[in-house]
N, C-alpha and C positions, 0 to 999 in steps of 0.2 A: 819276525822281520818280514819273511816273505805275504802274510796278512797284511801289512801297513801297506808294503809294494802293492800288493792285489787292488787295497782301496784307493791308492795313490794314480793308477793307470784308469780304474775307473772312472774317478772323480776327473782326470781330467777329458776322458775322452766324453763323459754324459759333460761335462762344462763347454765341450768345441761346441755342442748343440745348443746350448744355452745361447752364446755368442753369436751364432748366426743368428735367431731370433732378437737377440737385444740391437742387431746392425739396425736392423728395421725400425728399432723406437730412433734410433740415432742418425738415423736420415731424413725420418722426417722433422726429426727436433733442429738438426741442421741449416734446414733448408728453410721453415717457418717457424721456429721454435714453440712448436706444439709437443706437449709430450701425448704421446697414442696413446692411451690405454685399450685401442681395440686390436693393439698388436697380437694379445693371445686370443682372439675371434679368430685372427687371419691364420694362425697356428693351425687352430682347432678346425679351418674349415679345409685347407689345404689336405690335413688329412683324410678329412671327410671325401672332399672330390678324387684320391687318388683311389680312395676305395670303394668308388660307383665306378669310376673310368676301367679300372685293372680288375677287380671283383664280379662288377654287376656288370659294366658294356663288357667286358673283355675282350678291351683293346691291348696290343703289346705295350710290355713293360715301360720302353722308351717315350714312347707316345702317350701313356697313360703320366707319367712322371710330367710331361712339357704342358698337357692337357689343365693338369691340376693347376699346374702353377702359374701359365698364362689365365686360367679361372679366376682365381686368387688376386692376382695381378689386376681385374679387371673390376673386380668386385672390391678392390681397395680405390681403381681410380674412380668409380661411380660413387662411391659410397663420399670421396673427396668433392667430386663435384656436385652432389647436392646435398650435403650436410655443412659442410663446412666451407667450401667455396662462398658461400653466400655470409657466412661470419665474417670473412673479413673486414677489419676495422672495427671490430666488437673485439668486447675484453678477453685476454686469452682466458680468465675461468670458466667462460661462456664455452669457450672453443673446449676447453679440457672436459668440459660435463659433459659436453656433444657427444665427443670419444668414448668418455665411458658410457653412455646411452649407446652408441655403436655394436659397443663389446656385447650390452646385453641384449642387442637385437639379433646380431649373429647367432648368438646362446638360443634364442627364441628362432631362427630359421632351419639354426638345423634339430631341433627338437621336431619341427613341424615337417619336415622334408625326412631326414633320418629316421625319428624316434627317439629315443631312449637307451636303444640295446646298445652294446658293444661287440663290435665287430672285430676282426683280426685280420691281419695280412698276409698271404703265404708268401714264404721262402723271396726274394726282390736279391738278394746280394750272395754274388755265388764263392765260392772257397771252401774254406773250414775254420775250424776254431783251431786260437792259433796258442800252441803250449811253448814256453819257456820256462824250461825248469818246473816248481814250481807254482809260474805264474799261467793264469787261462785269459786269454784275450778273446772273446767272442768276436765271430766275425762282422757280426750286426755293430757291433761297437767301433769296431775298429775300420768299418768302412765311413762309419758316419763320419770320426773322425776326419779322415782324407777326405771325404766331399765335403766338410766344413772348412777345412784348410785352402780346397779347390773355389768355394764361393767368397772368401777374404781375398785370397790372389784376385781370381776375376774383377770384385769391385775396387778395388787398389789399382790394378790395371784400367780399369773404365775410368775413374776418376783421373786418372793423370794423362791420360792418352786418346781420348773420345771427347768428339767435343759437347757432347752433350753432358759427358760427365763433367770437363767443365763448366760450360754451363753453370751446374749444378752447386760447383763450389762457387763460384760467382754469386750466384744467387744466397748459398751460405754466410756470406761473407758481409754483403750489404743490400739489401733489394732495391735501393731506389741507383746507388752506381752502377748496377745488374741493367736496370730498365734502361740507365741512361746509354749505354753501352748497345742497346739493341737487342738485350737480351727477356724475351717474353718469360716473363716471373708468373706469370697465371698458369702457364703451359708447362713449366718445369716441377712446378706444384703437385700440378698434375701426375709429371710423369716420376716426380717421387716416389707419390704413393703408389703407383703401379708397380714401383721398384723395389719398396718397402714391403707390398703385399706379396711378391712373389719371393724376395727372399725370407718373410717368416713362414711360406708355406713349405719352402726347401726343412724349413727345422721340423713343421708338423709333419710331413712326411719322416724324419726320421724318426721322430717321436713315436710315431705308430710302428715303426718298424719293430720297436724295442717294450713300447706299453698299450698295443693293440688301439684299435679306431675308436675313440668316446668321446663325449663330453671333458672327459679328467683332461683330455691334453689342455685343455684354456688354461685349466687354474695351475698344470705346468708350465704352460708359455708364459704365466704369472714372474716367474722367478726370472724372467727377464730383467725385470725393473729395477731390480735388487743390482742386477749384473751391468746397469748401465749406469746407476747414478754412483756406483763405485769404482768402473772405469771413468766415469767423467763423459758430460753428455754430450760432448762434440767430438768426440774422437771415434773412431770406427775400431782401430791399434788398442783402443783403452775398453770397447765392447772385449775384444777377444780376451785381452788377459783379465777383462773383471770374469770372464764365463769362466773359465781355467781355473782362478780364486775360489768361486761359486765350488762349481764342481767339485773341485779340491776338497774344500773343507767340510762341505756336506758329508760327501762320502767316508772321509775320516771321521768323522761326529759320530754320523751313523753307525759305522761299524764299527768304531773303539768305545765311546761312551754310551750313547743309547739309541733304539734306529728314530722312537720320536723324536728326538731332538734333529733331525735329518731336514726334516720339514720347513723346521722354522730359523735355521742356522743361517741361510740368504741376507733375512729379514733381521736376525740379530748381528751379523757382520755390515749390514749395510747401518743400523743405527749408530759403530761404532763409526762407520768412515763419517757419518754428517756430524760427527763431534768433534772427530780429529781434523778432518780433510774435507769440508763441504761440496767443493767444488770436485770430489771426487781425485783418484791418485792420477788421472792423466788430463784432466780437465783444466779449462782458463778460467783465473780468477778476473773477473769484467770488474772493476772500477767506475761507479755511473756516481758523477756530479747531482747532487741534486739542487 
């Protein structure tokens, strides 16, 4: 019993990490209904930048963390304003191949910047490993945790209280009653993906925390996708409990039936929800006339 517990506390605290990454595909799909696939790029590179800023400059921790993810941030909204900026009014497959061309230019920047090797993080979260009974909570795990819990509240907050976050659902909701309102939908676009980039750099940061600085974290940010189109792609509430889902049942897969099946367990839970539940367990079924 205390094995199931063990995989259970796992699976959901690596799932709160999942979730802040899939916020990211689910913001920007909100906002232009793009879906990112260059979301595990910004993952991947997030980590990379916290580990030149805190490793190589050796700047302090706090500063090294804001560094990365304003980078991140920056490099998501260039990468919108001349890739995809210029799509609009072209077919969104046009715009979805873009993203994934995106994904593998980041894969190709930081091969060319970085390398190859894999690097590691020292010590970033202070404590200890936390024993109940039986059960071990790593402290790496269970800070990620709380600071995934921490960047749900914040965007929940921004969105309902900022007017930029409104804004933003504005702009979600309808673009041309957004513009007619006054509201600049080119600029909010914009500053989506600045918003998008920096909270899936928050996940590649902990990602490194727990599986060291490489390449692997993209094709982890991967399992984002799994984690958004089974919360339902307009819900931010439906990103966290699909990550929590994810997590869950991976780690029980994993560690009850077999650890391959760990992998691919995302990807076969999400083939069930588009059978059952297309539009995902918290998402809106859209009705379009033809």
């Amino acid at each position: 019993m205390s094995i199931v517990m063990q995989f259970i506390i796992n699976g959901i605290m690596v799932g709160a990490i999942y979730s802040v990454i899939a916020v990211g595909i689910v913001l920007v799909y909100k906002a232009s209904k793009i879906f990112n696939f260059a979301a595990g790029g910004f993952t991947m590179i997030g980590a990379f930048f916290m580990w030149t800023f805190y490793c190589v400059v050796q700047f302090p921790l706090f500063i090294s963390i804001i560094l990365a993810i304003i980078s991140v941030g920056v490099t998501a909204f260039i990468m919108q304003r001349l890739a995809i900026q210029p799509l609009i009014g072209q077919s969104l497959l046009s715009i979805l191949l873009v993203t994934l061309g995106l994904s593998h230019l980041l894969e190709g920047l930081v091969m060319f910047t970085w390398g190859g090797t894999s690097e590691s993080l020292p010590e970033i979260f202070p404590g200890k490993t936390l024993f109940i009974g039986q059960l071990v909570i790593g402290k790496d795990l269970l800070w990620s945790f709380f600071v995934s819990i921490a960047v749900m509240i914040f965007l929940l907050l921004f969105f309902k209280f900022t007017h930029a976050g409104l804004a933003m659902r504005g702009v979600a909701e309808d673009h041309q009653v957004a513009q007619a309102r006054g509201i600049n939908v080119t600029r909010i676009f914009g500053a989506t993906w600045f918003l998008a980039g920096t909270v899936a750099s928050v996940g590649g940061i902990l990602l490194s925390v727990k599986l060291g600085v490489s390449q692997f974290i993209g094709a982890v940010g991967f399992k984002a996708f799994p984690v958004v189109l089974i919360g339902g792609l307009e819900s931010i509430g439906g990103a966290f409990i699909g990550g929590l889902i994810v997590g869950l049942l991976e780690n029980l897969v994993g560690g009850l039936i077999a650890p391959w099946l760990m992998e691919v367990t995302p990807y076969i839970l999400l083939l069930f929800v588009l059978f059952v539940r297309p539009e995902g367990l918290f998402g809106l079924k859209r009705i379009e006339r033809i």
